[in-house]
N, C-alpha and C positions, 0 to 999 in steps of 0.2 A: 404424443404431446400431453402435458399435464394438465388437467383440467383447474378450475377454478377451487371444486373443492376437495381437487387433490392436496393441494397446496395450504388450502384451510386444514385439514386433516394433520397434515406433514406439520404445520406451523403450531397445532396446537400438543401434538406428539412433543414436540421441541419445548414448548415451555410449560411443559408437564415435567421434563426432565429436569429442567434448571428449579421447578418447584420443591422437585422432590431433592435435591440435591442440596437446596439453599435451608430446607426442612431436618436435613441429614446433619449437616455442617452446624444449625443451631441446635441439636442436640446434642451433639460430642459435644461442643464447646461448654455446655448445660454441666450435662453428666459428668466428665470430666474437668470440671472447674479448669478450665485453662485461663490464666491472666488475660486481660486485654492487651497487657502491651507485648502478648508472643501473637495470640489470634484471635482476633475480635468477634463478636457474633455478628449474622447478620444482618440483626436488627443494629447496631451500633453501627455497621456502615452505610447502610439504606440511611440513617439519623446521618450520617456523616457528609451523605453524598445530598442531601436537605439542604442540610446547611450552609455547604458548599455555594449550589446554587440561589437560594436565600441571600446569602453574604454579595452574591455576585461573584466570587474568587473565583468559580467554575468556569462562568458565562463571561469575564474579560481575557485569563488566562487560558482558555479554551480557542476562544476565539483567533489570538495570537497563533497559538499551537497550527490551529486549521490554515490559518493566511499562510502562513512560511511553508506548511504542506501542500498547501494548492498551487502557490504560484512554483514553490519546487519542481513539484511534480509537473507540471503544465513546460515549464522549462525543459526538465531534464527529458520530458516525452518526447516533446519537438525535437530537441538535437537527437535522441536516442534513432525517433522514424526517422531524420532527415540523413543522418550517417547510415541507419541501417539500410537503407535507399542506394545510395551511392554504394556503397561496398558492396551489397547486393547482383549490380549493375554494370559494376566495374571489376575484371579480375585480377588485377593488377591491385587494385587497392583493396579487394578482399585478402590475396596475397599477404599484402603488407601489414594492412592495420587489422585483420580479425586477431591476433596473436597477442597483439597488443590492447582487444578490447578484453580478452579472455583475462588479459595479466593483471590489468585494472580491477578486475573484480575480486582478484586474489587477493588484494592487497585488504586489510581490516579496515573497515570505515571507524571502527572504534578507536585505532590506534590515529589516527589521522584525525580527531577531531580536533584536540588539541590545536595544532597547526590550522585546520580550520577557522579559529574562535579568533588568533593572532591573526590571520589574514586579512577577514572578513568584523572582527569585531564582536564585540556582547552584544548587537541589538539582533533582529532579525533578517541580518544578510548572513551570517555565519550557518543559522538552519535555514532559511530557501540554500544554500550550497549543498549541507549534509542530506537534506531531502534531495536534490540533485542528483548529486551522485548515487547515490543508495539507488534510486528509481531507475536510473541511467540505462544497466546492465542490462535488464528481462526485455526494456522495450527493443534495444537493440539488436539482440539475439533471435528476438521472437520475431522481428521486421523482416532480418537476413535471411533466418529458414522458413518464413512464411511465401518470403519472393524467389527463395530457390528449388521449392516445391513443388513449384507449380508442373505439372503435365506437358511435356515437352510437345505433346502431340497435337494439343490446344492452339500455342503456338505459334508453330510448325501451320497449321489450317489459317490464322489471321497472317503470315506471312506470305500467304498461298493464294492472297486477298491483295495482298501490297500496300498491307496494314503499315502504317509507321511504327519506330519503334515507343512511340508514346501512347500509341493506341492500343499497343500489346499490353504497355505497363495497364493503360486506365481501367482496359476492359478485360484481361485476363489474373494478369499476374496479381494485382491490387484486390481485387476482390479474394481473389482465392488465396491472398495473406491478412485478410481481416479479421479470423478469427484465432490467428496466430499473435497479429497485433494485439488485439484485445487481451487476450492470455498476458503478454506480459504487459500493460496497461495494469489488469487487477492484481499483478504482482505485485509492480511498481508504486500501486496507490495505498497497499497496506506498508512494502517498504517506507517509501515516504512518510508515513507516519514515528515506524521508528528512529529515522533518521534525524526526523524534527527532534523527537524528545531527546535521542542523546547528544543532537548539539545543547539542548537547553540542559542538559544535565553536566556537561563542562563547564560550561558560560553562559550566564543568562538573568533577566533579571521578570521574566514572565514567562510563562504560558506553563502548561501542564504538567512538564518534565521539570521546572521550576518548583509548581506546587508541590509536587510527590516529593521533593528532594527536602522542601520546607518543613512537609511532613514529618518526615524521616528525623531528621533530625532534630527536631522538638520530642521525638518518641511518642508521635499521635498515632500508633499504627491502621486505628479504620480510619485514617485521614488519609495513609499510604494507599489500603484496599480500595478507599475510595475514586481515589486519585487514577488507579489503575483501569478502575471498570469503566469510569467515566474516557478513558484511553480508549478502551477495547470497544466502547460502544461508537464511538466516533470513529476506527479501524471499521467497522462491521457496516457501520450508514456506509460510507465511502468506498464500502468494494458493493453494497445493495444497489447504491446510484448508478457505477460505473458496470454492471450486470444488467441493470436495468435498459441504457443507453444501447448496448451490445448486444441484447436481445431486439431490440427496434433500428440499430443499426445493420449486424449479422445476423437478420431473422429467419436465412433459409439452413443455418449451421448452428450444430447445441456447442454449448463451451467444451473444449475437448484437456487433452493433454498439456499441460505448461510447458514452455523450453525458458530455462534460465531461473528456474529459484533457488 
């Protein structure tokens, strides 16, 4: 188990890396006189991402970004465990419909925003949708092979008991697909992110993927870098929270292998 200051240690390891790395980057940029509008220095986007925040642009458009990710994600979670439950459970409809959740996932969420933005609109139903879908896939895959996992022999012992078959699910099968569920949970909640921003990158008149695009096209480039880190920091809280939850949820299993990225 990792101690406390293991973790201190590991944490300061890590942003000793991003020091030296962000230390690196401001020196090519230096030495190399590279323009600002190919690759900005560090300091010009740390300034950029200031002002962001300052302005507010950050903290309203951000905000937006977050909403349409959470309730997507929270959505597309629920259907994702409530299907991968039933198909799980049922072989007739694992049969049927896993072939076709496989086929779903093939298809580009990229390609399909468009038609998304038409459906659903420019405000924030178009991305809780593309968060949706995006997240859909890992929960579902990861529900199926978490409940088909399980130890036949396990059981086999609570039916030996004249266990129901809801008692098998509660107390065998459920538990021992929790850290399969979780797996793709923290998939689905970084998808989810990206999903938000390229619906707001088709259509949109807010949030993050909105701002970066504004960016871009004024040729602000550390508004783009900015725009991005402030993405990746919000991506990084949101799989910290849901890690965190999974460790006080699944605290007798370490997070293991993913099914479905």
């Amino acid at each position: 188990m990792t101690t406390s200051s293991q973790r201190a240690g590991r944490f300061l390891q890590q942003v000793g890396v991003a020091i030296g790395f962000l230390l690196l980057w401001e020196l090519i940029v230096r030495v190399l006189q590279v323009p600002k509008f190919i690759v900005p220095s560090p300091y010009d986007v740390l300034l950029s991402i200031w002002l962001g925040f300052k302005s507010g642009v950050f903290l309203t458009n951000g905000w937006y970004t977050l909403s349409a990710t959470l309730i997507g994600f929270a959505i597309g979670s629920l259907i994702g465990f409530v299907l991968g439950v039933l198909v799980s459970q049922v072989d007739v409809l694992y049969r049927l419909l896993y072939p076709y959740v496989v086929a779903f996932q093939t298809v580009p969420k990229v390609a399909i925003a468009p038609l998304v933005v038409i459906w659903f609109g420019f405000g924030i139903g178009s991305k809780i949708a593309m968060a949706l879908m995006i997240c859909f896939f890992p929960v579902v895959v990861n529900t199926i092979e978490g409940l088909r996992s399980v130890n036949p022999e396990r059981i086999m012992l609570l039916r030996s008991y004249s266990a129901s078959r809801f008692d098998i699910f509660r107390f065998v099968e459920l538990p021992a697909a929790l850290p399969f569920i979780f797996a793709g949970l923290d998939i689905g909640i970084v998808l989810a992110v990206i999903g938000t921003v390229v619906g707001e990158f088709v259509g949109s008149t807010a949030g993050l993927g909105y701002v970066l695009m504004k960016f871009n096209h004024e040729i602000d480039i550390a508004g783009v870098f900015a725009s991005i880190v402030v993405l990746s920091v919000l991506g990084v809280l949101l799989h910290l929270i849901l890690r965190v939850v999974q460790e006080r949820v699944v605290f007798w299993a370490k997070p293991g292998t993913t099914i479905g990225a």
